[in-house]
C-alpha positions as CSV (number, residue, x, y, z in Angstrom):
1,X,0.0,0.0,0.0
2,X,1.3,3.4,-1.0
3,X,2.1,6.2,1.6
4,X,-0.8,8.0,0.4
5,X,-3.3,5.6,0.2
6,X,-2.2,4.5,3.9
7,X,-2.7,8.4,4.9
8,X,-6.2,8.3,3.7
9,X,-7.5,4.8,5.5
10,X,-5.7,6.2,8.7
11,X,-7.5,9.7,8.3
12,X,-10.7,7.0,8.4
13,X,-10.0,6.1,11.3
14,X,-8.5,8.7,13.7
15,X,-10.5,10.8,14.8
16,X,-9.7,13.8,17.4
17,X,-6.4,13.3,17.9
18,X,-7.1,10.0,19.7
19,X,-6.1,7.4,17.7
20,X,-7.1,4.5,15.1
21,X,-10.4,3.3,14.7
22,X,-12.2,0.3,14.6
23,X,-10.5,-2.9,13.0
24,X,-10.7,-2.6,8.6
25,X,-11.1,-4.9,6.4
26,X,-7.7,-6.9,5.5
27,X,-5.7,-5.3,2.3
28,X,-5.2,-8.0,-0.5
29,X,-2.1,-8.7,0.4
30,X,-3.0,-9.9,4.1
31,X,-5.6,-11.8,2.5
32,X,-3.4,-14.0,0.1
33,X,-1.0,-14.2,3.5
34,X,-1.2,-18.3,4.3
35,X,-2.6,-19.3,7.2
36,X,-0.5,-19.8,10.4
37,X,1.2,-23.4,11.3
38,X,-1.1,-25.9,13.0
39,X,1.7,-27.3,14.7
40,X,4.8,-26.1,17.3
41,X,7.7,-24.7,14.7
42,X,11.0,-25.6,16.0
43,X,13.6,-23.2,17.6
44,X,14.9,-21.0,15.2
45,X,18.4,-21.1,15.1
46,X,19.2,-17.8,14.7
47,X,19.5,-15.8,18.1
48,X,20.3,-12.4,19.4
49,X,22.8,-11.7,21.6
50,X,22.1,-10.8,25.2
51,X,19.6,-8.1,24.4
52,X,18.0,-5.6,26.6
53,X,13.9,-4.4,25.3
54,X,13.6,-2.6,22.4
55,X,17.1,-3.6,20.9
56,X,15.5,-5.8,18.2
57,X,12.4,-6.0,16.1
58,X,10.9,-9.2,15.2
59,X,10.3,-8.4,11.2
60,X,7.3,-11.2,10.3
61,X,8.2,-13.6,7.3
62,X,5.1,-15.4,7.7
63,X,1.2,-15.2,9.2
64,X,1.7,-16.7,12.6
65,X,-0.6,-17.1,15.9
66,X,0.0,-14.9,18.6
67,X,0.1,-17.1,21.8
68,X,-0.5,-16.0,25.7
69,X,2.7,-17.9,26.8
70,X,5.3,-19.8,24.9
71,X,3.7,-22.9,23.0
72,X,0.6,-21.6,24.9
73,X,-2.9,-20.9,24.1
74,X,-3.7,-18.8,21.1
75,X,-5.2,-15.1,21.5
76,X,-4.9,-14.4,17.9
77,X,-3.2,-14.0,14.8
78,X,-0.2,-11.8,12.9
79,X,-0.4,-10.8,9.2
80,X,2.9,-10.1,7.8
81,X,1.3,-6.7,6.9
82,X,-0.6,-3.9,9.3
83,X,-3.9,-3.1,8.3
84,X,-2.4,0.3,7.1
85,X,-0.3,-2.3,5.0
86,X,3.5,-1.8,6.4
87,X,5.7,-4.7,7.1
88,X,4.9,-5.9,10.2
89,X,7.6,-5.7,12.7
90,X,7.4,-6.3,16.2
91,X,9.0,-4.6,19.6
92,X,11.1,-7.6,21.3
93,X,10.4,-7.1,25.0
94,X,11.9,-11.2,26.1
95,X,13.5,-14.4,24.4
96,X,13.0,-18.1,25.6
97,X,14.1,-20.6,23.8
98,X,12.5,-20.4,20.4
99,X,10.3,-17.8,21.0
100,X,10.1,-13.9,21.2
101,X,8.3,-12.2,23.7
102,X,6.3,-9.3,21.4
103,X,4.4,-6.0,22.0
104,X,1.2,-5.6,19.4
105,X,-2.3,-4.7,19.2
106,X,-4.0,-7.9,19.6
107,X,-3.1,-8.1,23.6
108,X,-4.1,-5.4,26.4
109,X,-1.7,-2.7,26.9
110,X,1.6,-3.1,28.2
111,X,0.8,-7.1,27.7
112,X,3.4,-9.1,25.6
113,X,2.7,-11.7,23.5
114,X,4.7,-14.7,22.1
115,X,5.5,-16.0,18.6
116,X,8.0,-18.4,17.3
117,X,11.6,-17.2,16.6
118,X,10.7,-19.1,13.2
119,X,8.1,-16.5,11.8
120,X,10.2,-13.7,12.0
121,X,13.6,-12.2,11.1
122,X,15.7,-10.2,13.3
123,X,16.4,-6.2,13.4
124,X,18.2,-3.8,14.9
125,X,16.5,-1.0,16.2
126,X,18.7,2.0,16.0
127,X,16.4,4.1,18.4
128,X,13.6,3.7,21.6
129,X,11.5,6.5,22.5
130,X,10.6,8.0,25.9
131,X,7.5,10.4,27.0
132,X,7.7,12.2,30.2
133,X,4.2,12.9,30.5
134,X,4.5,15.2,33.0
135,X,7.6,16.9,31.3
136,X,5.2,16.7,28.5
137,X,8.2,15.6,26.1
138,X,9.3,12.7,24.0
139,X,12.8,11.6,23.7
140,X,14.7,9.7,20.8
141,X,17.2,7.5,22.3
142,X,20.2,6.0,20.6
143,X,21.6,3.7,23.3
144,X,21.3,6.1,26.6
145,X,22.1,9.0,24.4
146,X,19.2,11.6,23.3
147,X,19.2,12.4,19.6
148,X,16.7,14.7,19.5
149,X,13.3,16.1,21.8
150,X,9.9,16.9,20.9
151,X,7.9,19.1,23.2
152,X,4.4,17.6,23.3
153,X,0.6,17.8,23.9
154,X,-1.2,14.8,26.3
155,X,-4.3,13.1,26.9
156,X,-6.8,15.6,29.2
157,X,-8.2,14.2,32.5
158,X,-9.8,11.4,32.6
159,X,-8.0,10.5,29.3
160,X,-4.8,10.4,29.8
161,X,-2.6,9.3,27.9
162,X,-1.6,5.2,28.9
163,X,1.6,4.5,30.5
164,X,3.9,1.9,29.9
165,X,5.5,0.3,27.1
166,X,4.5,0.2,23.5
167,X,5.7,0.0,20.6
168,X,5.7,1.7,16.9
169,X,3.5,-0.1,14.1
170,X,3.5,2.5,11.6
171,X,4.5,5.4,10.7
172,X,2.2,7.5,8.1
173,X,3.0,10.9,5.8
174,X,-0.3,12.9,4.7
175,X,0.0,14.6,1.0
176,X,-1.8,17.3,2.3
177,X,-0.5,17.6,5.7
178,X,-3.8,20.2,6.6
179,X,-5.9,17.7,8.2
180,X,-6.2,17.3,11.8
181,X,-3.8,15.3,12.3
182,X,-1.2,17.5,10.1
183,X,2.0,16.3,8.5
184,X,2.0,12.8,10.1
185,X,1.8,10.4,12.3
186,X,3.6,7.8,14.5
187,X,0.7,4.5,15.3
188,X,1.7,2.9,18.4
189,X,0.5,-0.5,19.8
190,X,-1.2,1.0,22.9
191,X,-5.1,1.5,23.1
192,X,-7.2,4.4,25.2
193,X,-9.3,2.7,27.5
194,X,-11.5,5.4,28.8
195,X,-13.0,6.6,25.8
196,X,-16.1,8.7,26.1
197,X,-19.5,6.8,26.0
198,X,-20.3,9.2,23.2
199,X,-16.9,8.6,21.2
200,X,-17.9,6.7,18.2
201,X,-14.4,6.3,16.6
202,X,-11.2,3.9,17.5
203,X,-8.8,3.8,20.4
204,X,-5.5,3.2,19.2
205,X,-2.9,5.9,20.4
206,X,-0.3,7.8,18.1
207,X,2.3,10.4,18.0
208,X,0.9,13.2,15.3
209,X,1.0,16.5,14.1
210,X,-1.1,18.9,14.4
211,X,-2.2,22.3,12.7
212,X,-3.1,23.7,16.3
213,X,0.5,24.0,17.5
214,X,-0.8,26.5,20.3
215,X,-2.0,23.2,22.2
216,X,1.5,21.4,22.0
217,X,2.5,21.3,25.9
218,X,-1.6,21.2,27.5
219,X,-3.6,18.2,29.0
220,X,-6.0,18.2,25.8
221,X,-6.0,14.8,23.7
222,X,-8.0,11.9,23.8
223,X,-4.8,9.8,25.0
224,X,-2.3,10.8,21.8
225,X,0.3,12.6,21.7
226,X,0.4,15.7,19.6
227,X,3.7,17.5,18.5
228,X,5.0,19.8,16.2
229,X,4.7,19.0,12.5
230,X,8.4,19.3,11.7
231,X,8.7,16.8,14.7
232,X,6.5,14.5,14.0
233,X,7.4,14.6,9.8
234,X,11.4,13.5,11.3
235,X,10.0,11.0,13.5
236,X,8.4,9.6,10.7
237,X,11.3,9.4,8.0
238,X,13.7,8.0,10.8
239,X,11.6,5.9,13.3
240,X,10.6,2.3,12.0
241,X,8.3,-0.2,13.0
242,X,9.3,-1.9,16.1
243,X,10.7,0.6,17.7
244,X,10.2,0.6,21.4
245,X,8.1,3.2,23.1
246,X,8.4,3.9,27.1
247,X,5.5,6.2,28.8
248,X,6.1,7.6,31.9
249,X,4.2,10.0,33.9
C-alpha cells in the first residue's frame, strides 16, 4: 500500500487526535498471507545476543498465531502486513528458547505476547523513545544518548494518555499535511481505555501532528500525543516499526 493511500484509510480512522479506529477490512495482500502453522515450529536457530527491550524488532516472514505464553494458548493472529499495509515488525520485549516475547495490538496494553523465533527475522533498532508525560516531552534515544526532543501535547483528565510500554507499528505521511492530524503520524501499539460513551471512533494511540500548534505542551487529547509537525514529519522518515516506546508519567 502506498504512503498516500495508507494516509487516507488512517485519516478514516483517527478521529480527534485519539487514535485508530475500529479494525478494517484486510488489504489483498493480508488476504493472500497463508494461514498460520497448525503445529509447534521448532527453535529458530538464529539468536540475538544478550539483548536488553527494544534492541531488536521481530520483522514477520510469515502469518503466525499470537500465543499467551510460549507454545501456549492462542489469542490471535499476525499478518505479515498492518492493516495500514507496512511490514509488520514487532518490539522484542523477552526471548525463551525459540520464542520472542512481542508488543502488538491484539493483547491489552503493556501485555506481551509470544510467537515463534521461526516467523520472523531479526532487526536492529537504531532508536527507543521515551514520553515524560509530566515533562510533557518525547525523547529519541540511541543507546542512553538523546538524539533529539519533541515538546508535546497529552491526553486531558480522565483521558490520559496510557503509561507503559509500547511500541511503533506504523509510521504515516499525509499529501496534504492540513488535516487534523497534520504532516503525520507515529501509530503505536497501545489502546485508550477510557473513551467517552459518546466517542464513536477507535482507540489506538499515536504520535501526530497537528495544525493547532498552540495546544503542544496542554492536557488536551484523547490519549495521543500531539507534537509539532516538523517533529513528528522527522520521526516519521527516521523511526521504523518496532521501535520501542516507554511512557512515563
Amino acid at each position: 500500500m502506498g504512503r498516500a493511500l495508507a494516509a487516507a484509510v488512517l485519516v478514516l480512522v483517527l478521529l480527534a487526535g485519539c487514535g485508530a479506529g475500529e479494525d478494517i477490512a484486510p488489504t489483498p495482500q493480508q488476504a493472500a498471507d497463508a494461514e498460520p502453522e497448525r503445529v509447534r515450529t521448532t527453535p529458530d536457530a538464529e539468536q540475538p545476543p544478550p539483548l536488553r527491550a527494544g534492541q531488536f524488532s521481530a520483522k514477520l516472514r510469515r502469518s503466525t498465531w499470537l500465543r499467551a505464553t510460549p507454545g501456549g494458548r492462542v489469542v490471535g493472529t499476525l499478518r505479515t502486513r498492518t492493516k495500514f499495509g507496512s511490514r509488520t515488525s514487532l518490539a522484542i520485549i523477552h526471548r525463551r528458547d525459540g520464542w520472542y516475547g512481542v508488543l502488538n495490538e491484539l493483547t491489552p496494553n503493556r501485555k506481551v505476547g509470544w510467537i515463534p523465533a521461526a516467523a520472523a527475522t531479526l532487526e536492529r533498532q537504531p532508536y527507543t523513545l521515551r514520553a515524560d508525560l509530566s515533562e510533557r516531552t518525547v525523547s529519541v534515544l540511541r543507546g542512553d544518548t538523546e538524539v533529539r526532543s519533541l515538546r508535546v501535547a497529552i491526553g486531558a483528565p480522565g483521558t490520559e494518555t496510557p503509561t507503559g510500554r509500547a511500541a511503533v507499528t506504523d509510521t504515516l505521511l499525509f499529501p496534504t499535511g492540513s488535516g487534523p492530524y497534520g504532516c503525520c503520524a507515529v501509530a503505536l501499539t497501545s489502546r485508550q481505555t477510557n473513551l467517552p460513551a459518546s466517542w464513536t471512533g477507535g482507540a489506538q494511540i499515536a504520535i501526530h501532528g497537528t495544525p493547532d500548534e498552540s495546544v503542544i505542551g496542554q492536557a488536551v487529547s484523547l490519549g495521543c500525543l500531539r507534537a509539532r509537525n516538523t517533529d513528528v514529519r522527522w520521526m516519521a522518515r527516521n523511526i521504523p516499526a518496532g521501535a520501542l516506546v516507554t511512557v512515563v508519567r
